[in-house]
C-alpha positions in Angstrom: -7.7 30.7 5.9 -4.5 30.7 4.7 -1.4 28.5 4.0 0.7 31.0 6.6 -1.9 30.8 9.1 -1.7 26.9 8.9 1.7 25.7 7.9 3.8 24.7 11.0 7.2 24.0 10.6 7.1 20.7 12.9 9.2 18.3 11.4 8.6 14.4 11.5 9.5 12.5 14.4 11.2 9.2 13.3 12.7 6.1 14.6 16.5 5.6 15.1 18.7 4.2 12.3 18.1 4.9 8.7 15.2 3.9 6.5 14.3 1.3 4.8 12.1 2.7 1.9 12.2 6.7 1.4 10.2 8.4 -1.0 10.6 12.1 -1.6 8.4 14.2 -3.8 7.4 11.0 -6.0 4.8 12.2 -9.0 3.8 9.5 -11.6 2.1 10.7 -15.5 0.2 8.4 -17.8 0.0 9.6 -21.5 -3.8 9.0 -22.2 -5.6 9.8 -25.7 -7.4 12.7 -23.7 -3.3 14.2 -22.9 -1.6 13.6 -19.6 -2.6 12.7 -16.7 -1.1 12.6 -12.6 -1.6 9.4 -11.1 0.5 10.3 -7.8 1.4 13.8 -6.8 4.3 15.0 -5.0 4.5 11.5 -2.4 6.6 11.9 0.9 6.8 9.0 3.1 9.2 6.8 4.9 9.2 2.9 6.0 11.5 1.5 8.8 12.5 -2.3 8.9 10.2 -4.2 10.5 7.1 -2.2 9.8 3.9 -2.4 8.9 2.8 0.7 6.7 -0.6 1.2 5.0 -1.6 3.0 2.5 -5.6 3.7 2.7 -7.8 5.0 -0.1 -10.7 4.7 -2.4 -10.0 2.7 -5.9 -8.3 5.8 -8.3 -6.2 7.5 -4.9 -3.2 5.9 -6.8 -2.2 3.6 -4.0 -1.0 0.4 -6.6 0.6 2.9 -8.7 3.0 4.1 -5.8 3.6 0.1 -5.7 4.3 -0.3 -9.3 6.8 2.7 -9.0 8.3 1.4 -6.4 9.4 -2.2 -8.5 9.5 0.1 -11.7 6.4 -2.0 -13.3 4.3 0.5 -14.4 2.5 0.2 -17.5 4.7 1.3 -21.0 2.4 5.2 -21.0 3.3 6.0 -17.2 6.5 7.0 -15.9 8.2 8.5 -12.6 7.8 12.3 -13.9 9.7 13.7 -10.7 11.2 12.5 -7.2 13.1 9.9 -5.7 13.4 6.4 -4.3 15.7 5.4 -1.9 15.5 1.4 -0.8 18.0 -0.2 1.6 20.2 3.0 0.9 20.3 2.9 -2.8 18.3 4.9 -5.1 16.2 2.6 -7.3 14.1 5.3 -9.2 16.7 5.6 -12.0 18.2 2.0 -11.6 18.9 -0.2 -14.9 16.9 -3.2 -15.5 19.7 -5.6 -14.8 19.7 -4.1 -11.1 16.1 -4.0 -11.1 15.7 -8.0 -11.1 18.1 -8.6 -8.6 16.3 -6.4 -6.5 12.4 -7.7 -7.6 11.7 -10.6 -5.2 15.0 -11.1 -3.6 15.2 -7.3 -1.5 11.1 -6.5 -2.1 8.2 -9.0 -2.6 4.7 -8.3 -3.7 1.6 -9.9 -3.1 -0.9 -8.4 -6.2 -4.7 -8.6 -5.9 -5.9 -11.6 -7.7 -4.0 -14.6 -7.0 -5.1 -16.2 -10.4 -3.3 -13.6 -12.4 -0.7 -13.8 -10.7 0.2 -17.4 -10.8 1.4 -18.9 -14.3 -1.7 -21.2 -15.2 0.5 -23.4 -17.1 3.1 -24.1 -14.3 2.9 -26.3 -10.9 2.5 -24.7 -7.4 5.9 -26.0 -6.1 8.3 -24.4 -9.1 6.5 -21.0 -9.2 6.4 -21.5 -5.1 10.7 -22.2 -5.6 11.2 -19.7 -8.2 12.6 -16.6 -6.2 15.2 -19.3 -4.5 16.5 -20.7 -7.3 17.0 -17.9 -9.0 18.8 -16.0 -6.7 20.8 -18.9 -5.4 19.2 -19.4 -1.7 20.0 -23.5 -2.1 20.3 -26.4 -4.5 17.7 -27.8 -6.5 16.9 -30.7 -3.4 17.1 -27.7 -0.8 14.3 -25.7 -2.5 12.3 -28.3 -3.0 12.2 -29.4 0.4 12.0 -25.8 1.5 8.1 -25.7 -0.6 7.5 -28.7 0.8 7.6 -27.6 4.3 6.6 -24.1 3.3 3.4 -25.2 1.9 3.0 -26.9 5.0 3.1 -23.7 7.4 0.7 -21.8 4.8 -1.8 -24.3 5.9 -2.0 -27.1 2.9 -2.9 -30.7 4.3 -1.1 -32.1 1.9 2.1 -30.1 0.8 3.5 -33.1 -1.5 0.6 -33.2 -3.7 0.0 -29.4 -3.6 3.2 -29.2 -5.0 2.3 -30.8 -7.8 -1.1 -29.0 -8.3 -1.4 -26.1 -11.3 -3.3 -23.3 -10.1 -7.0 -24.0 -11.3 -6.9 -27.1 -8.8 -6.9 -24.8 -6.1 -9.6 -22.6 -4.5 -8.9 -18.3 -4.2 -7.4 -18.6 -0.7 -5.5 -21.1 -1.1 -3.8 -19.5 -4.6 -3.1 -15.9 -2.3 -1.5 -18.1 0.2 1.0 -19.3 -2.1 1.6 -15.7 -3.2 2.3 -15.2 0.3 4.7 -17.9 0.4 6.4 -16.3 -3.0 6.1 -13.1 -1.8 8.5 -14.1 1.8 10.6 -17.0 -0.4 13.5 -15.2 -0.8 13.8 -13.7 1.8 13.2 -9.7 1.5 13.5 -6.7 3.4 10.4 -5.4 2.2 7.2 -7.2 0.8 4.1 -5.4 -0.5 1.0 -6.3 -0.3 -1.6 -4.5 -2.9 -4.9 -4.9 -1.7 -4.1 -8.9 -1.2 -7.8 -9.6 0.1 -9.9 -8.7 -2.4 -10.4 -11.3 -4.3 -11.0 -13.2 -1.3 -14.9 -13.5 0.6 -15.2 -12.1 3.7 -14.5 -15.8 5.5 -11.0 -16.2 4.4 -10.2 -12.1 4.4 -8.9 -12.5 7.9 -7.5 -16.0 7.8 -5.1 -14.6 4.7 -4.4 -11.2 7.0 -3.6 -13.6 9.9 -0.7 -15.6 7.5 0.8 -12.1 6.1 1.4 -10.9 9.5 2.9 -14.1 11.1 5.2 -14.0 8.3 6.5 -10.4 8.8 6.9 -11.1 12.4 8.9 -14.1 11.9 10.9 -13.2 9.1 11.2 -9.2 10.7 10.1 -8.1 7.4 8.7 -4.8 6.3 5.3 -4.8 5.0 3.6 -1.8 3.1 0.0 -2.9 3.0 -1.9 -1.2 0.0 -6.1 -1.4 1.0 -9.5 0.7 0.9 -10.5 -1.3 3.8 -10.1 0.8 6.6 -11.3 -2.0 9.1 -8.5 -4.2 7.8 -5.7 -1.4 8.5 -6.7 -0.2 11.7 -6.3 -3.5 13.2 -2.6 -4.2 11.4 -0.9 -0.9 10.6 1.3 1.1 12.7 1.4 3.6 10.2 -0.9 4.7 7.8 -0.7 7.2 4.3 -4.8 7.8 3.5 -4.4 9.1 -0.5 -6.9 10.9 -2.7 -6.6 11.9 -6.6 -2.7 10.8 -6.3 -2.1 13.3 -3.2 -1.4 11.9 0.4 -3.9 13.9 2.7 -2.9 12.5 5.8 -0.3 10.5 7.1 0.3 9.7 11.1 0.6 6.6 13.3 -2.8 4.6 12.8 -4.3 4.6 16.0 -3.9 8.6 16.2 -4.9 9.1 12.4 -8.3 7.0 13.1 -9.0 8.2 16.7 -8.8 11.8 15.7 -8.5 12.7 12.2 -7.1 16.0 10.5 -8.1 15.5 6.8 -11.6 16.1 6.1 -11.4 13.4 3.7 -10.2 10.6 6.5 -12.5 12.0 8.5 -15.8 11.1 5.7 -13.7 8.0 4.9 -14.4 6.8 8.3 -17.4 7.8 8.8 -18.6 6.1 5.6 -17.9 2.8 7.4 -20.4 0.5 8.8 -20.1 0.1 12.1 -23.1 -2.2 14.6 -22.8 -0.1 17.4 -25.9 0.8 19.3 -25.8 4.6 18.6 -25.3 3.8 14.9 -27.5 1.2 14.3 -30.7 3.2 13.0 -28.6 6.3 11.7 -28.0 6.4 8.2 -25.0 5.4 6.8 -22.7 8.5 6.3 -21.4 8.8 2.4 -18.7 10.7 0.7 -20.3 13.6 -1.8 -20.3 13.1 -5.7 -18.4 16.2 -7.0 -20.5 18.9 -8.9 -17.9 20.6 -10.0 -14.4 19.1 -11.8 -11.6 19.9 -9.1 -8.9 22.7 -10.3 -5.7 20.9 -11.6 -4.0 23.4 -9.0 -5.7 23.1 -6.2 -6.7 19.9 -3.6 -8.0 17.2 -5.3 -10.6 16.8 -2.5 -12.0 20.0 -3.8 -15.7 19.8 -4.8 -16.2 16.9 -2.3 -15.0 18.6 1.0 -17.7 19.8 3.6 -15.1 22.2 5.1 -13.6 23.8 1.7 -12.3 27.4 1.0 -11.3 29.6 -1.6 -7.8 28.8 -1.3 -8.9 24.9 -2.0 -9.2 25.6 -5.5 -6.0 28.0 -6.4 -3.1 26.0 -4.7 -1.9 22.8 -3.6 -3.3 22.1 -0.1 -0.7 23.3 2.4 1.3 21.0 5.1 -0.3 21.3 8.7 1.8 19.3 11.3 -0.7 18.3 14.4 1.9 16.7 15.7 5.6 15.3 15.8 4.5 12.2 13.5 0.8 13.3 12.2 0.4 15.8 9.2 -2.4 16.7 6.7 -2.4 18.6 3.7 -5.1 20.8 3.9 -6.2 24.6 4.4 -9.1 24.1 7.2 -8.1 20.7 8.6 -10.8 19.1 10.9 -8.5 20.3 14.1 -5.4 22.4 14.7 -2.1 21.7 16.1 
């Protein structure tokens, strides 16, 4: 099978008005000892105010480096090798550092994975909970501090006086992501990202913390790109979903279309790796994703090796696009269906 006899030409359905985050052909490079290496590969997507967007892969796909691009905070050996993107109508890819921290926190929050390393252990809840207001003039000293006060209220704290006053070792794991909730929302942005913001929590508090993100977005209207390998945790919360591998987005499509019927046959192992307690799977044996025997070409898909369903053409090329419908594409040569 070829890329002719699987390319359509469908383009993208989207919503009216403009978008809020474009990226267009987006490839990261690290320079490692061993030379240089791709950590995101030719990234298309788009995010519309108001939306919850999810970006679903195992821990390597590249889904926190597409968020470090995004606030240009990637390490001092990576950079943006190619591509573009466009926030709130303004390119940011190529934008000065003076721009960049009016932008960080005040147009796009981020929630990172482990609350504890994210707070400043030396610092009180309250100021770091403040910081984004003060900063970018959303009140006067007495205003913000009221503002945590009752903030720390709606996160859930009993006591929001005294939290205030707390440093961040006094406080268990969910309450610490809450507060990065509350920091990531505190000025106010368009767009807040959320990199795999319940790992570091147990299972308990995993959907109490996925409960507060969402109420947030829906009363602030805020855009949320949620970065997770827990496929669970996006089908119930995403409206749209990016499933990465090896830096390359495989599939891309509305969630529930994307999870009901699958085009990549990487989405498709990805869910079928997940446990499930329904009857019919009970006894079966959980379903894995292959080890690779053989190192995928640099040129070819990067699912290559792994893939029950690959071809020759896997390995020569770079997967081609395959539209199965107005808003769900895979890149792939023998996708699990057709258009």
């Amino acid at each position: 099978m070829t890329a002719s006899t699987t390319t359509s030409d469908v383009p993208a359905a989207t919503a009216p008005g403009d978008p809020l985050l474009q990226i267009s052909n987006l490839s990261v490079e690290a320079s490692t000892s061993a030379g240089t290496v791709r950590l995101v590969d030719g990234l298309d997507f788009e995010m519309r105010r108001g939306e919850v967007r999810a970006i679903v892969g195992e821990s390597g796909s590249g889904k926190s480096t597409v968020c470090l691009a995004i606030l240009r905070l990637l390490a001092e050996n990576a950079r943006i090798s190619s591509g573009t993107i466009t926030f709130d109508g303004e390119r940011i890819d190529d934008a000065r550092e003076p721009a960049l921290r009016q932008m960080r926190g005040r147009k796009i929050g981020i929630v990172f994975q482990d609350p504890l390393s994210a707070l400043d252990p030396v610092r009180r809840i309250g100021p770091q909970l403040g910081e984004a207001r003060r900063v970018h003039g959303l009140g006067s000293r007495g205003q913000v501090a009221g503002w945590v006060r009752e903030t720390l209220g709606s996160l859930g704290f009993s006591n929001p006086a005294r939290s205030a006053r707390s440093f961040p070792n006094m406080l268990s794991g969910g309450m610490r992501q809450r507060v990065c909730v509350g920091i990531a929302f505190s000025a106010e942005p368009k767009l807040v990202i959320a990199d795999e913001p319940t790992t570091a929590l147990d299972v308990s508090l995993q959907g109490r913390l996925l409960r507060l993100l969402l109420a947030r977005r829906e009363a602030s209207g805020t855009a949320v790109l949620l970065v997770s390998h827990d496929v669970a945790v996006v089908r119930a919360v995403a409206d749209r979903v990016t499933v990465m591998f090896g830096g390359m987005a495989l599939e891309e499509g509305p969630a529930a279309d994307v999870f009901a019927a699958p085009g990549s046959p990487y989405t498709a192992a990805l869910l079928a790796s997940v446990p499930t307690m329904s009857p019919e799977r009970r006894r079966a044996r959980m379903s894995t994703i292959p080890v690779a025997t053989v190192a995928p070409s640099p040129s070819g898909c990067p699912f290559a090796g792994r893939c029950r369903r690959e071809v020759d053409a896997c390995r020569q090329a770079p997967p081609p696009t395959v539209w199965l419908a107005p808003a769900h594409h895979v890149r792939c040569f023998n996708p699990e269906r057709q258009p």
